[in-house]
N, C-alpha and C positions, 0 to 999 in steps of 0.2 A: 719536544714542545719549545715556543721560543721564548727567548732569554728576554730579561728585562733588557739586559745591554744590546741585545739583540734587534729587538724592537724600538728604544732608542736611535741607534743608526740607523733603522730604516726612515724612519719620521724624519732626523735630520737632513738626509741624504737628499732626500727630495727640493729641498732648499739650498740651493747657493750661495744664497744671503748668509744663513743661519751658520752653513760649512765655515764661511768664509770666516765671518767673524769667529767662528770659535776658532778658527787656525791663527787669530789674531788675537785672541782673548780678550775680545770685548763687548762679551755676552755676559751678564749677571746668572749666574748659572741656577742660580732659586728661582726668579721668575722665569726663566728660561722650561725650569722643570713644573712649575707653577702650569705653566703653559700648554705644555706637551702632556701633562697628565692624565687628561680625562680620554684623548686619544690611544693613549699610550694601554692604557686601563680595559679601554672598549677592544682593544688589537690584543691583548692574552689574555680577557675573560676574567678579569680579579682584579683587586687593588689592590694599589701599588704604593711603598712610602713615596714621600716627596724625596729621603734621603737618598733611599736604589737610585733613584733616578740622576740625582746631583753627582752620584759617584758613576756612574754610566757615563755622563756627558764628560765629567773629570779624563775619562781613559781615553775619551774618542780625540783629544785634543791632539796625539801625536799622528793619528791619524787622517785631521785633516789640515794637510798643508799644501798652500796652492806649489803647482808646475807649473807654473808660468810665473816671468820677473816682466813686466811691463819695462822696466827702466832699461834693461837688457838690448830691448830693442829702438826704443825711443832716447837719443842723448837729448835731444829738444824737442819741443812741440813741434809738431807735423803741420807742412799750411793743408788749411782748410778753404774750402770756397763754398759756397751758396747760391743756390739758383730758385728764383721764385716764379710764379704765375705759367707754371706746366700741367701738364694732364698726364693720367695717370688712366691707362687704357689696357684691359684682356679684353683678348680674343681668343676663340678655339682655332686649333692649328688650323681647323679642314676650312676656316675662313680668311687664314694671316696669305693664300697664295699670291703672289706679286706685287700686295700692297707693300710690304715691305722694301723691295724693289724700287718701288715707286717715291717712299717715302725718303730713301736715304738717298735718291738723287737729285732731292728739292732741298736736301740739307745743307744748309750753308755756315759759313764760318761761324755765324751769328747765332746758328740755329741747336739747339740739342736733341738730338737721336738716340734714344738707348733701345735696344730690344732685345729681352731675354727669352729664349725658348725653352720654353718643357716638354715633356713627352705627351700631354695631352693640348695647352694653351700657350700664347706667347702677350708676353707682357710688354707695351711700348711706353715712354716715358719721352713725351712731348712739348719742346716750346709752342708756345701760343700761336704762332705764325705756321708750323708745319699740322697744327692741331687742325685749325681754320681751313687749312688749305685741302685739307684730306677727309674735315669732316663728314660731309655727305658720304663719301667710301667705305669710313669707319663704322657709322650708326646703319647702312645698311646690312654690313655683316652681324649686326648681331652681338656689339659687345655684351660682355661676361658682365664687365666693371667698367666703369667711363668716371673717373673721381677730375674735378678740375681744381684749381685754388690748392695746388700742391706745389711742395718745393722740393729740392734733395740739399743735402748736405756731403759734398765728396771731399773726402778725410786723403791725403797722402801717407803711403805706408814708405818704409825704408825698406832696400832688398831684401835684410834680413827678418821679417818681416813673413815670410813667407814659410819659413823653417821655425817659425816661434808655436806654441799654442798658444792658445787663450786671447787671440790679439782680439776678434772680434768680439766676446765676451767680455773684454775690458772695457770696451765702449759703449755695448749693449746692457749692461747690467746698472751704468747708473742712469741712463736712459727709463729704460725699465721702471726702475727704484719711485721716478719720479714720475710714474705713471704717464708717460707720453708715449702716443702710440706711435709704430712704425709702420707703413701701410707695405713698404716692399725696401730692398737691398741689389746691389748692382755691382758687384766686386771685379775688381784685375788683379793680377799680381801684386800693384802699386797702387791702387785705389780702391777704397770703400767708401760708396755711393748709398748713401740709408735717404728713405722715401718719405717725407711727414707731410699732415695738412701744413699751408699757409700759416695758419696761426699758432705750433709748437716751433715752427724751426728754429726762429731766435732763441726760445728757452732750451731747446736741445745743442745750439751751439752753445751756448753757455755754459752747459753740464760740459760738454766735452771740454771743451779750455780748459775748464777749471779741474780737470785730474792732470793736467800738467803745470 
């Protein structure tokens, strides 16, 4: 049958927030258990003290500490750049044949081309100028998704960067926090490309800065 402590870590676990800070210890561990009780209670069928519970969260403290050091990887803030007034376009593969072709040979210095393929749809991420240009080609296939009034935000990584964990979770989780959505992601080795409406980007550059 499972453990109080048992079922504690499961509930925590599920949270990153909740890991994190407790690997930080800057959880009030009463309201915390305050919290998790009635969960906690309905997951092994009985009730439960408040105090089991405060001594559960006490032990899980060694075991949650993050694997990843941000700082590790980052000696300075990474530049950033910003691109506004793009579109933000799926299609299913069995309609992406040749426009893409098409598309990246109308691209100019000026212009921004991304396109991500999956094994079923491929995602393009459009300036306004190759959007206009290709319009009628794109809406007769049949887009998935056609979002406009989008921007990206693409973040410069450091080589090491790439052998780290947690990088992109470090940037997505205060994002997250503050309820801004992300509608898609575009990564390289060196670059992490995240996708918001027009009107979060500034408040999502400003989250990022501000963890460095």
């Amino acid at each position: 049958m499972i453990t109080v402590p048992e079922a504690t870590k499961t509930i925590i676990e599920r949270s990153r927030f909740l890991s994190e800070a407790i690997s930080k210890r800057l959880i009030n561990y009463s309201s915390l258990a305050r919290y998790i009780k009635p969960e906690l209670e309905e997951m092994l069928i009985k009730k439960v003290s408040q105090g089991s519970i405060i001594m559960a969260l006490k032990r899980l403290e060694s075991e949650f500490v993050p694997k990843y050091n941000p700082q590790n990887v980052f000696s300075e803030a990474p530049e950033m750049n910003i691109r506004s007034n793009l579109y933000f376009v799926s299609l299913s593969n069995n309609e992406v044949t040749g426009l893409s072709i098409l598309i990246s040979r109308e691209a100019t210095a000026r212009s921004l081309y991304c396109q991500v393929k999956g094994l079923y749809e491929s995602t393009f991420l459009l300036s306004e100028d190759l959007y206009n240009q290709f319009k009628n080609a794109i809406e007769d296939r049949n887009p998935i998704i056609k979002t406009q009034k989008v921007s990206c935000l693409t973040i410069s990584l450091p080589t090491k960067a790439r052998e780290a964990s947690g990088i992109y979770y470090f940037f997505l989780k205060s994002i997250a926090w503050e309820g801004i959505n992300v509608l898609g992601s575009i990564s390289t080795i060196h670059e992490l490309t995240l996708i918001f409406d027009d009107k979060d980007v500034d408040r999502a550059f400003k989250i990022v800065r501000s963890l460095f």
